[in-house]
C-alpha positions as CSV (number, residue, x, y, z in Angstrom):
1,X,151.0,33.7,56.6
2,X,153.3,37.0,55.9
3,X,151.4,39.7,54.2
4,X,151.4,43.2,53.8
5,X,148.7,44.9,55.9
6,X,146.6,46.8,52.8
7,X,143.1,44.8,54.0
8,X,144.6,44.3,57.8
9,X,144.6,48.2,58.7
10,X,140.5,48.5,56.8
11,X,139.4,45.3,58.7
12,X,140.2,46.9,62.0
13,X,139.4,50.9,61.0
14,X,136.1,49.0,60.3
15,X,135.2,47.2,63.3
16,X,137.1,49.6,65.4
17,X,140.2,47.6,66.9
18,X,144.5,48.1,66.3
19,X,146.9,45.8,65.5
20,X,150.1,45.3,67.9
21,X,153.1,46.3,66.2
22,X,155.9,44.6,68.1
23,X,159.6,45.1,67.9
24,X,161.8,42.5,67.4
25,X,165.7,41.8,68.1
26,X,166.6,38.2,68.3
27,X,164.9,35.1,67.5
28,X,163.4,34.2,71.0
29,X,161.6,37.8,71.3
30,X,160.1,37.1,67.5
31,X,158.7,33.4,68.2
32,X,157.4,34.3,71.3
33,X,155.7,37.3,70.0
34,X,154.3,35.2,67.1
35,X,152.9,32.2,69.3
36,X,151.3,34.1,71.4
37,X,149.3,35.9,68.8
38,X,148.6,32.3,67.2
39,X,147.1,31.4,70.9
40,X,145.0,34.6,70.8
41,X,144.2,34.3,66.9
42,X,145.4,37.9,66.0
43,X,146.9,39.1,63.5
44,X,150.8,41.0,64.4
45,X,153.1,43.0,63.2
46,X,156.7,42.3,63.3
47,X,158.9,45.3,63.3
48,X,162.5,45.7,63.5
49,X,163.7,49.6,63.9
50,X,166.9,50.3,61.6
51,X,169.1,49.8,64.0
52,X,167.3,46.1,65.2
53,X,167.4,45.3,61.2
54,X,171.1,46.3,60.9
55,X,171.9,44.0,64.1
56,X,170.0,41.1,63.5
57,X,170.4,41.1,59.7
58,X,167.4,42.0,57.5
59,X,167.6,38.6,55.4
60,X,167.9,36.9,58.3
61,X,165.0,38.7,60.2
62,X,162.7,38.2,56.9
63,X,163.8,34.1,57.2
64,X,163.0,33.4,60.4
65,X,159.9,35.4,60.6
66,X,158.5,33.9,56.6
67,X,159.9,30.2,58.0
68,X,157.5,30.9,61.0
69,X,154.4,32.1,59.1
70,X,154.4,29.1,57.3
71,X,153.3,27.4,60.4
72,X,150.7,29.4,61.7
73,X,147.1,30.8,59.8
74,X,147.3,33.9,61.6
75,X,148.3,36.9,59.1
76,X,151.9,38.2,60.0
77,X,153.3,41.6,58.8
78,X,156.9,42.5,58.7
79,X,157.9,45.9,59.1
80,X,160.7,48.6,59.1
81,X,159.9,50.8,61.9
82,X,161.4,54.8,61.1
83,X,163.0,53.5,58.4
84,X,165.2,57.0,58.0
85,X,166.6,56.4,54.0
86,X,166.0,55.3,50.5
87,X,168.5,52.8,51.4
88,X,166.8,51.1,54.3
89,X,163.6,50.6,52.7
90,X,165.2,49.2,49.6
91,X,166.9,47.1,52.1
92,X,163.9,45.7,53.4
93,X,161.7,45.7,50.7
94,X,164.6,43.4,49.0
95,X,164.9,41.2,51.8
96,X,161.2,40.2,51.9
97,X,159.6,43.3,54.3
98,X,155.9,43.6,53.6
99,X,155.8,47.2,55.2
100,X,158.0,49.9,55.6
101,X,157.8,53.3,57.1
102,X,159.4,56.1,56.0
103,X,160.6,58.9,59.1
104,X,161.3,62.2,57.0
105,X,160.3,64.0,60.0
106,X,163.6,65.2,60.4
107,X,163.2,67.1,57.4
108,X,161.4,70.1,56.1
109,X,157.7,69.6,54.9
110,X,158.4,69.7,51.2
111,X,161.7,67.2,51.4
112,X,159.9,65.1,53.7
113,X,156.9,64.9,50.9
114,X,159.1,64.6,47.9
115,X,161.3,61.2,49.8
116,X,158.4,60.2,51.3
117,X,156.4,60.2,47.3
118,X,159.4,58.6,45.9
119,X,159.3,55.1,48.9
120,X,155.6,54.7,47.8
121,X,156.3,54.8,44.2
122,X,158.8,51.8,44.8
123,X,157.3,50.1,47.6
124,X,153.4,50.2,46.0
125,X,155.5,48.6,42.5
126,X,156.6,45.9,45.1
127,X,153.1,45.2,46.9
128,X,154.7,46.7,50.3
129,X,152.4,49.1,52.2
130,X,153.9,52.3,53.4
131,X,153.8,54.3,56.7
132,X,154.1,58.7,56.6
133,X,154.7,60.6,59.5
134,X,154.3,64.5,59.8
135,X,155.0,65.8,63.3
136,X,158.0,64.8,65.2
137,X,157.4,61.8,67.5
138,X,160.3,62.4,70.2
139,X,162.0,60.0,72.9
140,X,163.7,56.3,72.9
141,X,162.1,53.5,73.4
142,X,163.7,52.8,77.0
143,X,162.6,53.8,80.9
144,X,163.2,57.3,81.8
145,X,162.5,56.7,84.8
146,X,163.9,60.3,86.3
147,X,163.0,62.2,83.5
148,X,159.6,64.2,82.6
149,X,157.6,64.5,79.2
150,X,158.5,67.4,77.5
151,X,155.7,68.2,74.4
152,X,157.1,71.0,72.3
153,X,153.8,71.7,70.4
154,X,155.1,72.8,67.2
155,X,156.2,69.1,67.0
156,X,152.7,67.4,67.1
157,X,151.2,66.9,63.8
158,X,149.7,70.0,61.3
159,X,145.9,68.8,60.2
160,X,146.3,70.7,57.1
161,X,149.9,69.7,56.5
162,X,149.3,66.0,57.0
163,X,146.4,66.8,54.7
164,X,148.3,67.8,52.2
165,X,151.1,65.4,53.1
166,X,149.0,62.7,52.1
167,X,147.3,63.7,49.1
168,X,150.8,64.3,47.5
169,X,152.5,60.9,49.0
170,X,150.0,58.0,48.6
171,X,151.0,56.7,51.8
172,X,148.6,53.9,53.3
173,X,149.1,54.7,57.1
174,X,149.7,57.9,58.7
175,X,151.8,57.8,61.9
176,X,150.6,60.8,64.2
177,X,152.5,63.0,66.6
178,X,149.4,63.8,69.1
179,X,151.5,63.9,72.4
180,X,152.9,60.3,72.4
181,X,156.3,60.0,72.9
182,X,158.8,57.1,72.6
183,X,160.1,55.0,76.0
184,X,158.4,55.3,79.8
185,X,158.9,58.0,81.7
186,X,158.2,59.4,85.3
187,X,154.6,61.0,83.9
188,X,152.1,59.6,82.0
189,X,151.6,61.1,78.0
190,X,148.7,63.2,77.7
191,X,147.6,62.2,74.2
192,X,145.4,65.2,72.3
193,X,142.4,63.5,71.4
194,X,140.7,67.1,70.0
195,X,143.9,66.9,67.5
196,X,143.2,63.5,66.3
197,X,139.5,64.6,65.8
198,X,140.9,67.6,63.8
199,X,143.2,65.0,61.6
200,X,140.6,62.6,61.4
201,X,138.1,65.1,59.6
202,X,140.7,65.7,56.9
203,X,142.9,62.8,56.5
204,X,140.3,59.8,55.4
205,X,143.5,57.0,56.0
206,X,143.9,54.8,59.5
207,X,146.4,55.9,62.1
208,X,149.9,54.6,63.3
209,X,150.4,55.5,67.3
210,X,154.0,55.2,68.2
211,X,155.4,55.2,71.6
212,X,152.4,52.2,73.1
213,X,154.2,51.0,76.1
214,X,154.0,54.3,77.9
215,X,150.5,55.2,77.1
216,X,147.7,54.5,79.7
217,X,144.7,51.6,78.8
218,X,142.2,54.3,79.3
219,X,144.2,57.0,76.0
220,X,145.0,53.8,74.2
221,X,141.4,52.3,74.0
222,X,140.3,56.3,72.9
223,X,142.4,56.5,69.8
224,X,141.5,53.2,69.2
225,X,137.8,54.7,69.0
226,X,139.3,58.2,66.7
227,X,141.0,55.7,63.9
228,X,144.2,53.9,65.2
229,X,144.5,50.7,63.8
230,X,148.6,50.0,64.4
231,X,150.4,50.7,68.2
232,X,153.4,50.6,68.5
233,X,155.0,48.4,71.9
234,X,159.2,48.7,72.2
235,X,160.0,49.5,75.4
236,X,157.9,47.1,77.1
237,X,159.4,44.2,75.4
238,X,162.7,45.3,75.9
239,X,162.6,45.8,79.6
240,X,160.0,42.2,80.1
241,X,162.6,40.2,78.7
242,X,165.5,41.8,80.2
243,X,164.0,41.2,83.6
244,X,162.8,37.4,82.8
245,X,166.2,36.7,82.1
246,X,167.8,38.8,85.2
247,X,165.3,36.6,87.3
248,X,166.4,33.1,86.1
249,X,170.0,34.7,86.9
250,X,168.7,35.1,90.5
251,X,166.9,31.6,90.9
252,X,170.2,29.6,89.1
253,X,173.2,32.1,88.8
254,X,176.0,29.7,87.7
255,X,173.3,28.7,84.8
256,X,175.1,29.0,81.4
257,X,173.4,27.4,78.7
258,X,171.9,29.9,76.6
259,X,168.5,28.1,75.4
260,X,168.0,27.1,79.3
261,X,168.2,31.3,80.1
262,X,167.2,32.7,77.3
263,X,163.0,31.1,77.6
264,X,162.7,33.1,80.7
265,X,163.0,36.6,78.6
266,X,161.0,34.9,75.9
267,X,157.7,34.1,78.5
268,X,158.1,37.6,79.6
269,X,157.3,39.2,76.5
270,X,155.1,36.6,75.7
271,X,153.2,38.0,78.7
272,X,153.4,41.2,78.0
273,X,152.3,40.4,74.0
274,X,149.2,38.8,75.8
275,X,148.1,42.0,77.5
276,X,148.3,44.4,74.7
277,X,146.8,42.1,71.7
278,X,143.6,41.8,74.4
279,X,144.1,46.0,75.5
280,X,143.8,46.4,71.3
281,X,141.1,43.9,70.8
282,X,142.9,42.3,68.3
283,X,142.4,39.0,69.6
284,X,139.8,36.7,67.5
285,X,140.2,38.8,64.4
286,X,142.6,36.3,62.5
């Protein structure tokens, strides 16, 4: 069933596990993403980025996946990952989107509080949950795999600021820049749980963690424990079902029927879906 995650993100705050949120691009990556957490009994999260929503089609993203959650009982959510405009969550929102988040990070505090007020005003009137950010959450989700973390610190996320940020917004999920970074790279992230703690004691809402597929289990199961409820996995998927179909390439390379390729990429993710929905603890919570 599609629904916006309102009850979803308390459930887990509650009994202390997150929800995999995990991007989307084409029609075998969404279904095998969405069997898999039917197989497991875990509620998802569907999210396309702006750029996956403008390529894909945001009606036809919001078909498929609403044609799909008819079939299953688990609860499904559909969301706009750093949704960057008023336009692109109107976008969404219209075409059926149960979640949305809003990226003013880009901007100063006070523009960034004054968009970010005006997409909850719309999106609560529409019964669509929204997702804040304060702090800059840098990278691309894709494997950097010669390049090196750099953390500027004035990018991570203000306590006080976010604070404020949310008392003024009404947003229902606060995405944190503690460290994480979009993509995989060469060095581990180094997440800063003290910081969390330090948000935590003055911002009573759960926790969005962006940039999932290059954090270790050992960070990821910790912010699970200081109020994370939604991670984030891009990069992983990307790269699991660019390999599965590179492999079936290698095994029968004059292959060219799409929908005989194309399952190899699908069971990669699938695999990959499998590992982070049991990593969260999300599995059995449907």
């Amino acid at each position: 069933m599609l629904t916006p995650p309102f009850a979803l993100y308390k459930k887990a705050k509650k009994s202390g596990y997150a929800i995999g949120a995990f991007n989307t691009s084409n029609i075998e990556i969404t279904k095998a993403i969405i069997e898999k957490a039917a197989e497991l009994k875990s509620p998802v999260i569907i999210e396309t980025s702006e750029g996956e929503m403008e390529f894909a089609g945001a009606e036809i993203v919001a078909a498929e996946v609403k044609a799909m959650a008819k079939n299953f009982k688990i609860p499904i959510v559909l969301h706009l990952d750093h949704g960057k405009s008023f336009d692109s969550i109107k976008k969404a929102i219209k075409a059926g989107y149960t979640s949305v988040h809003i990226d003013g990070s880009d901007l100063s505090f006070s523009e960034n509080t004054k968009l970010t007020k005006a997409v909850c005003e719309f999106a609560h009137n529409n019964e669509v949950t929204v997702e804040g950010e304060i702090g800059h959450i840098s990278g691309k989700s894709n494997y950097h795999k010669n390049d090196k973390i750099i953390i500027d610190r004035k990018n991570l996320t203000n306590p006080d600021e976010a604070a404020e940020f949310v008392r003024k917004t009404k947003i229902d999920i606060l995405a944190v820049s503690i460290g994480n970074i979009h993509g995989i790279y060469a060095e581990n992230p180094l997440l800063d749980f003290k910081l969390l703690e330090e948000i935590s004691a003055k911002v009573k809402k759960p926790f969005s963690l962006h940039g999932g597929s290059g954090i270790p289990k050992t960070q990821i199961q910790e912010s699970i424990k200081k109020g994370v409820v939604k991670i984030n996995v891009n990069t992983e998927l990307r790269l699991a079902f660019k390999e599965g179909i590179m492999h079936e390439f290698d095994v029968h390379p004059d292959e060219a029927v799409p929908y005989k390729y194309l399952p190899a990429g699908a069971e990669a993710v699938s695999r990959v879906v499998e590992g982070k929905i049991r990593l969260f603890g999300s599995d059995e919570r449907a």
